[in-house]
SEBA-423298 format. One record per residue (C-alpha): x, y, z. Coordinates in steps of 0.5 Angstrom, whole numbers, padded with zeros to 4 digits, always signed. Each point is the difference from the previous one (the first is absolute). Example, Ala and Ser with C-alpha at 12.3 -4.5 7.8 and 13.67 -1.06 7.14 Angstrom:
# SEBA-423298
+0025-0009+0016+0002+0007-0002
This chain:
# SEBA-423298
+0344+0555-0028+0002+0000+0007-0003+0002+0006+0001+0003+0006-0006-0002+0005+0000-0002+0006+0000-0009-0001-0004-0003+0007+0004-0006+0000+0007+0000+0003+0005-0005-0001-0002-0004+0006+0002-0008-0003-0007-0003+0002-0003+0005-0003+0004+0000-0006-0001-0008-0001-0007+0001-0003+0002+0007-0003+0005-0005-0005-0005-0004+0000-0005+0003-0003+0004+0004-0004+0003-0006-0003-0007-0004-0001-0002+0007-0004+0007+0000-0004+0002+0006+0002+0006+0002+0002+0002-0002+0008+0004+0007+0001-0005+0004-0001-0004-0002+0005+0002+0005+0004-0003+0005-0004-0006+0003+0000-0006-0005-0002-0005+0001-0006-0006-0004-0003-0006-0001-0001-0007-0002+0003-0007-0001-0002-0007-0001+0002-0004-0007+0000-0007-0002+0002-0005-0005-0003-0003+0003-0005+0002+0002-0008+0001+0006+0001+0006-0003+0004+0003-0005-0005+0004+0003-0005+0004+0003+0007+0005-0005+0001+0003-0001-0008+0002+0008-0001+0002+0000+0008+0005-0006-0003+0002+0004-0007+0001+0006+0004+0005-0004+0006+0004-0003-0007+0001+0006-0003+0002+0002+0007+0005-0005+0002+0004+0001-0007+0000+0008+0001+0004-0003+0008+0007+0002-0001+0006+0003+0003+0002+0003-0008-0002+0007+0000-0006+0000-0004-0003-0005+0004-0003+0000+0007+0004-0001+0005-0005-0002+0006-0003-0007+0003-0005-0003-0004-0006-0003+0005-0005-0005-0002-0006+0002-0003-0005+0001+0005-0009+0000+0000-0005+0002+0004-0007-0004+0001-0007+0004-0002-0007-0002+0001-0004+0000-0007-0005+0006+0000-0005-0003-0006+0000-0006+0004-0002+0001+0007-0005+0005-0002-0006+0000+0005+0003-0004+0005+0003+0001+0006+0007-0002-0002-0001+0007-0005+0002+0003+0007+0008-0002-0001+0001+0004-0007+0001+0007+0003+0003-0003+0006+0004-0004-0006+0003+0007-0002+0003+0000+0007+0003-0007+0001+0004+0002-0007+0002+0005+0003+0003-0002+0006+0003-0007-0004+0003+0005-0005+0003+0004+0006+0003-0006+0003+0003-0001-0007+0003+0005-0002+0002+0003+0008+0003-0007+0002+0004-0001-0006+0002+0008-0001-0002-0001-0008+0004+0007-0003-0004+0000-0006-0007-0005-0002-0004-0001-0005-0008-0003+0001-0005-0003-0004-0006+0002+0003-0008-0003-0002-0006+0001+0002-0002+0005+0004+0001+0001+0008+0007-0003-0001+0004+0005-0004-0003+0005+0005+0003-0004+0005+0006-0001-0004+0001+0007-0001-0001+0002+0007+0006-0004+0002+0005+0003-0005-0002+0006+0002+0001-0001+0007+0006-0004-0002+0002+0007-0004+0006-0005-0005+0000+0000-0007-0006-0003-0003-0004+0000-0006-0007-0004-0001-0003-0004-0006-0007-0002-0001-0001-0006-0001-0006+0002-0005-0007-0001-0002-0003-0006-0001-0004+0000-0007-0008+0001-0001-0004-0007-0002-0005+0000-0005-0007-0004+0002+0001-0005-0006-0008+0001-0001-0001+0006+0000+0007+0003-0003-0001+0006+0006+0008+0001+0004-0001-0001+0007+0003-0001+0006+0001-0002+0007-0005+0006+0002-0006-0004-0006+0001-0006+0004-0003+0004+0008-0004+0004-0005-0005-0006-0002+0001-0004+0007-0008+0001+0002-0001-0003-0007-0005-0006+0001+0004-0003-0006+0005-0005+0001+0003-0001-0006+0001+0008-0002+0003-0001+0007+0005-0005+0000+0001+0003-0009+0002+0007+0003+0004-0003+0006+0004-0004-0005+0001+0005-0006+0002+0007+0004+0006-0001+0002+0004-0004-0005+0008+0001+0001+0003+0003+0006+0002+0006+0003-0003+0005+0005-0008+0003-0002+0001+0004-0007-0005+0006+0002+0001+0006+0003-0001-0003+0007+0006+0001+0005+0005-0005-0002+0001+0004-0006-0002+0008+0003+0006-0003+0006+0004-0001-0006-0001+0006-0004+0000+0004+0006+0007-0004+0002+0003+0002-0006-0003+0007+0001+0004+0001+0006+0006-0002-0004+0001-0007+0003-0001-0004-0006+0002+0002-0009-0007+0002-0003+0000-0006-0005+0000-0005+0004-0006+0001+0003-0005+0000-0006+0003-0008-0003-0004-0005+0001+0003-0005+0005+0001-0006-0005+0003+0006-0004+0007-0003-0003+0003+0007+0002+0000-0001+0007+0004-0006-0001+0006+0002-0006+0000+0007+0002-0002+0003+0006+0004-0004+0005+0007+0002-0004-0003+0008+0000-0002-0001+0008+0007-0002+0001+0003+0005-0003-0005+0005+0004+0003-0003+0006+0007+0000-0002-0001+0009-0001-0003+0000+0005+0004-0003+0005+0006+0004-0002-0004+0006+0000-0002-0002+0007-0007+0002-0002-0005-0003+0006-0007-0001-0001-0002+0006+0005+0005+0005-0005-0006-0002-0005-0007+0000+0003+0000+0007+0003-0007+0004+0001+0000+0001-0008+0001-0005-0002-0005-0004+0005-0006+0006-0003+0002-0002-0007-0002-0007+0002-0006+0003+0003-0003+0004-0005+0002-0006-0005-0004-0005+0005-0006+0005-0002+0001+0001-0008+0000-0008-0001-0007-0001+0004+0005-0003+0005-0003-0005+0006-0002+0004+0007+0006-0006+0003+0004+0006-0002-0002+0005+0006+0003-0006+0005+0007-0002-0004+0001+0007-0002+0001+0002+0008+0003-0006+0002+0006+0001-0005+0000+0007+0000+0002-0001+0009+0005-0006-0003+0002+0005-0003+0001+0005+0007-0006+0004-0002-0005+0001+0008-0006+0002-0003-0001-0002-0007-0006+0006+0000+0004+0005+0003+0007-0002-0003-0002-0002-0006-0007+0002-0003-0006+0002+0003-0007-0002-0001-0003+0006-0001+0006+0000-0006-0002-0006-0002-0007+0001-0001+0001+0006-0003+0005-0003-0005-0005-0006-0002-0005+0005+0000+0002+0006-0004+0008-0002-0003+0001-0007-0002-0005-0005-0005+0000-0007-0002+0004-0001-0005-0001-0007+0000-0006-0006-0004+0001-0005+0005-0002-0006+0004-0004+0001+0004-0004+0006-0002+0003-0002-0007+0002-0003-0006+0007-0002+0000+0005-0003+0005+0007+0002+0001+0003-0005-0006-0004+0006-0005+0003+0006+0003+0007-0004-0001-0003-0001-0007-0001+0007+0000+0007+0002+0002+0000-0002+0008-0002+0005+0005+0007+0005-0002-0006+0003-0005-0004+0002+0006+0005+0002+0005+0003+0004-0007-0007+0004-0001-0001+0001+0007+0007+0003+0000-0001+0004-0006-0008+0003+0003+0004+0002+0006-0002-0005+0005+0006-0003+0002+0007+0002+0001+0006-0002-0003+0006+0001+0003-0001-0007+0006+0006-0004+0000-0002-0007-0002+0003-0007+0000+0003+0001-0008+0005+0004+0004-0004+0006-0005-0006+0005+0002-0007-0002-0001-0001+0004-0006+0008-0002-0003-0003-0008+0000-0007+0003-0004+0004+0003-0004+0004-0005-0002-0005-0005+0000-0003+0004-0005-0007-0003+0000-0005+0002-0005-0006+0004+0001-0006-0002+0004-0004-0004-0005-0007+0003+0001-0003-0007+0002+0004-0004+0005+0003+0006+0003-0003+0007-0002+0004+0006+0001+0000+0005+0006-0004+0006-0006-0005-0005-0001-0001-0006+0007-0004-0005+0000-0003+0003+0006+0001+0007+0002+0001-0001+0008+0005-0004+0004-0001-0007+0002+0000+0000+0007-0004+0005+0005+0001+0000+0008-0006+0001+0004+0000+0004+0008-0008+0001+0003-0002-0003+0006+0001-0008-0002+0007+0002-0002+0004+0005+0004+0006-0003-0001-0001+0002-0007+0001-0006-0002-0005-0004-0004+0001+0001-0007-0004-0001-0007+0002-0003-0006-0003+0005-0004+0002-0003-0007-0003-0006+0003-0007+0003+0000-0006-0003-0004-0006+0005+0003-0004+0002+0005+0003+0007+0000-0004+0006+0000+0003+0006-0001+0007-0002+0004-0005-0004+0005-0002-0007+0002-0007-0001+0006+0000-0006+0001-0004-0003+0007+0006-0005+0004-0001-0007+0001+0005-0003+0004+0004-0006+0001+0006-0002+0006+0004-0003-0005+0001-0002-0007-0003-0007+0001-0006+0002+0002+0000+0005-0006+0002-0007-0004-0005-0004+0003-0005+0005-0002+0001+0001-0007+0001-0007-0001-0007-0002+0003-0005+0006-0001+0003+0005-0005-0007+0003-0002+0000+0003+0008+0006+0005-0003-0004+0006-0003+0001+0006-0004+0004+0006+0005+0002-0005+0004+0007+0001+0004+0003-0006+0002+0003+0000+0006+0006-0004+0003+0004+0001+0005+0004-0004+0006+0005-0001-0006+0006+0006+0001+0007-0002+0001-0002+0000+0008-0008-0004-0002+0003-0005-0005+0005+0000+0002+0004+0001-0007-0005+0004-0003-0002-0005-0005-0002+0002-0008-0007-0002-0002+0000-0001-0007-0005-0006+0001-0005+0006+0002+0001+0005-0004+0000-0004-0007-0007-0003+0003-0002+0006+0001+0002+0003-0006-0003-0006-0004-0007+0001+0004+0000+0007-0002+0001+0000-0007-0005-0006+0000-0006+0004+0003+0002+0007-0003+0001+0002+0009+0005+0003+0004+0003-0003+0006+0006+0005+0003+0005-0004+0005+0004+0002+0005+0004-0003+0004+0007+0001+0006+0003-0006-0004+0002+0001-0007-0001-0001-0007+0004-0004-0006+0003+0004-0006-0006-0004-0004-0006+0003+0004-0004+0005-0003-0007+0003+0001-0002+0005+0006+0004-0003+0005+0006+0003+0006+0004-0003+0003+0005+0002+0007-0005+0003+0005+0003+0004+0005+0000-0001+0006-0002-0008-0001-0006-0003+0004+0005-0004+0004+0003+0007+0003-0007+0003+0001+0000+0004-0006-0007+0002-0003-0001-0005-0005-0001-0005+0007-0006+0005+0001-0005+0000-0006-0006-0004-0001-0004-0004-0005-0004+0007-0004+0004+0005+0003+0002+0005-0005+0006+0000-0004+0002+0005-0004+0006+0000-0005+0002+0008-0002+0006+0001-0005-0001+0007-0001+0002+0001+0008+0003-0007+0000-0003-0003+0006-0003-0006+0002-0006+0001+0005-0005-0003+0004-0005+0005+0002-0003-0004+0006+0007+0001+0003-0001+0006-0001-0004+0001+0006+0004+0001+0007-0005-0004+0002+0000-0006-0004+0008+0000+0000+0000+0000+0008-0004-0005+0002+0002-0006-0007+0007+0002+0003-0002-0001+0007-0003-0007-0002+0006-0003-0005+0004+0002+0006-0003-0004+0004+0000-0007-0004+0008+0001-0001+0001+0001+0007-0005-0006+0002+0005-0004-0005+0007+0001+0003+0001+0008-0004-0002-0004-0006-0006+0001-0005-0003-0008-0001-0001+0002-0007+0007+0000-0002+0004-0005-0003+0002-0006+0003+0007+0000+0002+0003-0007+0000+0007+0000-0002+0007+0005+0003+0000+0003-0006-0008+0002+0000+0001+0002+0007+0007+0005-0002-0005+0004-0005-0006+0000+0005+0006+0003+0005+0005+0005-0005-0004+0001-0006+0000+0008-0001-0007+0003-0004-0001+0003-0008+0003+0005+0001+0007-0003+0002+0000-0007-0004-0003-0004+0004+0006-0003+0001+0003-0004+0006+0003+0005+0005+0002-0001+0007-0006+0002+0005-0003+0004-0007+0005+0004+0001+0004+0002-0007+0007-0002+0000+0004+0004-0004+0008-0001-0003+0003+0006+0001-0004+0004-0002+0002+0005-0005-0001+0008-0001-0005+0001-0005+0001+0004-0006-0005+0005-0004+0001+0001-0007-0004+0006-0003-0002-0004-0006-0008+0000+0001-0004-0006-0005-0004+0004-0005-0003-0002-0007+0001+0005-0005-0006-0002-0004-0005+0002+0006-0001+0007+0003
């Protein structure tokens, strides 16, 4: 199989005497370093989610270097060393300061990815990605890159069980019980929850990235829903990625032929229909302007479409953690998530004629996966969901005229009458402060209260951290006293938070937006039916004026920064607090928060509009 690329290393001989070198020291043939280069690369951190990377990243680069040839049915091209990137754990640093690096992981992905995949002019790769910012920022290398490519998950870690009670748990059982008094519960849960290893088995955002990734096109279906230690993804997968690839690369298909507007609004309403994390409002802009789109709520989906669309057109068709029962092991048990992309194809919610990285069509890939019918439990059909609305809702109102914020509704265990919360605000510059609180005086938390935290946007935190360790105490809390206490925030949440809780805020505190303005017992109010998020105190002209005029005042006293924002004590902090962009945008890094975009691209409208043929 030979190709014609462009080679970036020329037959300079100081450059050629470590080309030879490396080539022999891979067993490969020394006359093919000058073609065009492939190979594989993979996604490491400190955590389980991570460990099972190395071993298939090591299985795929074999199988590579055999299929390294200048026989015509082999790959004539430079096989390079594997390469990783480094991640911060997400389960571990939760609720503390050093959570502000895992959002800003997604970035310094990216950037290493880039680095790999520009220095070294990789014509084709395959990636082994776990956990849940690193194959974003993975992603979004490949796509600025725009080579052949194609994605693996490194797959869901598998439930534990509590060895007294019998009942399936996971990391999320362990935050859930945190404000526990009892210790040897604690230490049970902790020991018990996450037995194995593999990325967070829940509908969380590892595994809502991965189906997305695979909706887009970038990754085969069934290789989303195996378990990381699933014999699979080490005797089969690694052969069918390689010849993926190979089509690929002669085809001269490129990640950008594949993820188009279709495709990422296939991805999007899947996000919905799987209940999936709200991380999905900040990886979804940040890939689609990877992917040359400008203004992911212009070129892509509005948000008045995507209300319209959780509101009115697509269910959850999903039993999963953390608003239910199973984990994505199950739904590969049931027959991997092809039977939900079917049966939404086949209700009319999705279109099908998206090119993928199977070299076939979304709906081709399905059709030759065959998968069975959803099997009412686990996996519930569109005709009979296991919620009649989307997962996920975008709020504006005067707390959030970016139209940023954003409501797991799937998440949502009460306090909503008639589609609206009232709830009486009780504010804290910071999670720490909220932590501390929770941690020493739970009982001043009451019923209607709207928890307040603010100062910790991609600018305040800096890094936008989650804040799994709040929401699971809160959540513990509420079902203990049988209360209702609403959260809101300009950081964000983890793929495992439920309750009453919003996340990405915007305009953030640390820019002046008016969460920065509320007050201990304003009221706040939380409507779904106009999908707003209002403080009626700031309502009055009045009011907002003089709160702003003194908010201004404390950042201009402070050099133009607000005293309540987060410490910045490193170059990489100092970077985020500089270029972060908003919500809306990512949240990722750009030069003087202005986005950049690689060659950027004409944006095409199909006529397809999303519909659900069994509601009117």
């Amino acid at each position: 199989m030979k190709n014609s690329k462009v080679v970036l290393i020329d037959k300079n001989p100081g450059r050629n005497s470590q080309t030879y070198g490396v080539a022999r020291a891979l067993n490969t043939d020394v006359d093919l370093i000058h073609e065009p280069s492939v190979g594989v690369l993979g996604n490491k951190g400190d955590s389980q989610c991570y460990v099972g990377v190395s071993e298939k990243v090591a299985i795929i680069h074999e199988q590579l270097r055999t299929r390294i040839g200048k026989e015509d049915d082999k790959l004539s091209m430079r096989l390079v060393q594997p390469e990783f990137t480094i991640a911060t754990s997400d389960g571990i640093r939760n609720g503390t300061k050093e959570m502000r690096y895992s959002l800003i992981g997604r970035e310094v992905t990216n950037e290493s990815v880039c680095e790999h995949l520009s220095a070294s002019g990789l014509e084709g790769t395959i990636a082994v990605v776990a956990c849940d910012k690193p194959p974003v920022g993975t992603l979004a290398a490949i796509l600025e890159h725009n080579r052949p490519a194609i994605i693996m998950s490194d797959g869901s870690i598998r439930p534990g069980v509590d060895s007294k009670t019998g009942e399936t748990i996971d990391i999320i059982s362990s935050y859930q019980i945190a404000g526990s008094e009892d210790e040897n519960l604690k230490k049970r849960i902790a020991l018990e929850a996450c037995p194995g290893y593999g990325s967070c088995g829940g509908i969380f955002t590892y595994n809502t990235m991965q189906t997305f990734i695979a909706v887009i096109g970038m990754q085969p279906l069934h290789m989303v829903s195996p378990a990381s230690q699933d014999e699979r993804r080490k005797s089969q997968f690694p052969g069918e990625l390689i010849n993926y690839l190979s089509k690929l690369i002669e085809s001269g298909i490129n990640p950008r032929d594949i993820v188009t507007r279709d495709s990422i609004r296939n991805g999007l309403i899947v996000a919905m229909a799987i209940g999936g994390s709200t991380n999905i409002m900040l990886h979804a802009p940040e890939l689609s302007r990877a992917a040359g789109y400008r203004d992911f709520y212009t070129d892509i989906m509005s948000q008045e479409e995507f209300n319209y669309l959780s509101q009115n057109v697509v269910p959850v068709v999903v039993n999963a953690r953390p608003f239910g029962k199973y984990s994505m092991v199950d739904i590969d048990k049931m027959g991997g998530i092809q039977v939900i992309i079917k049966d939404l194809m086949d209700a009319g919610l999705l279109i099908g004629n998206t090119m993928t990285c199977t070299m076939e069509t979304l709906e081709q890939q399905v059709n030759r996966l065959n998968p069975p019918s959803p099997d009412g439990e686990v996996i519930y059909s569109v005709e009979e969901p296991f919620k009649k609305t989307g997962g996920l809702r975008l709020l504006g109102g005067n707390l959030s005229s970016d139209h940023s914020a954003i409501l797991k509704l799937a998440g949502v265990e009460g306090g909503l009458e008639n589609n609206i919360f009232n709830g009486k605000a009780k504010t804290f510059n910071g999670e720490q402060s909220l932590l501390d609180t929770l941690e020493s005086n739970p009982d001043t938390f009451q019923d209607r209260d709207m928890i307040v935290v603010r100062y910790e946007g991609p600018v305040g935190g800096p890094g936008m951290p989650e804040m799994l360790d709040s929401t699971s105490r809160i959540t513990a809390l509420c079902r203990q006293k049988g209360i209702v206490v609403a959260l809101m925030t300009d950081g964000r949440f983890s793929g495992g938070s439920v309750g009453l809780v919003i996340g990405h805020v915007g305009p953030e505190a640390a820019l002046g937006g008016a969460i920065a303005l509320i007050k201990d017992g304003d009221s706040i109010i939380v409507d779904l039916n106009t999908n707003s998020l209002v403080c009626k105190e700031l309502e009055q002209k009045d009011i907002y004026q003089s709160r702003k005029k003194i908010w201004e005042s404390e950042v201009n006293s402070n050099h133009g920064y607000h005293p309540a924002m987060g410490e910045v004590d490193t170059r990489l902090l100092n970077n985020m607090r500089s270029n972060a962009v908003s919500a809306v945008y990512g949240s990722g890094m750009h030069p003087n928060r202005n986005l950049w975009v690689s060659s950027p691209r004409y944006v095409e409208v199909s006529d397809f509009v999303p519909s659900n043929k069994y509601k009117k």
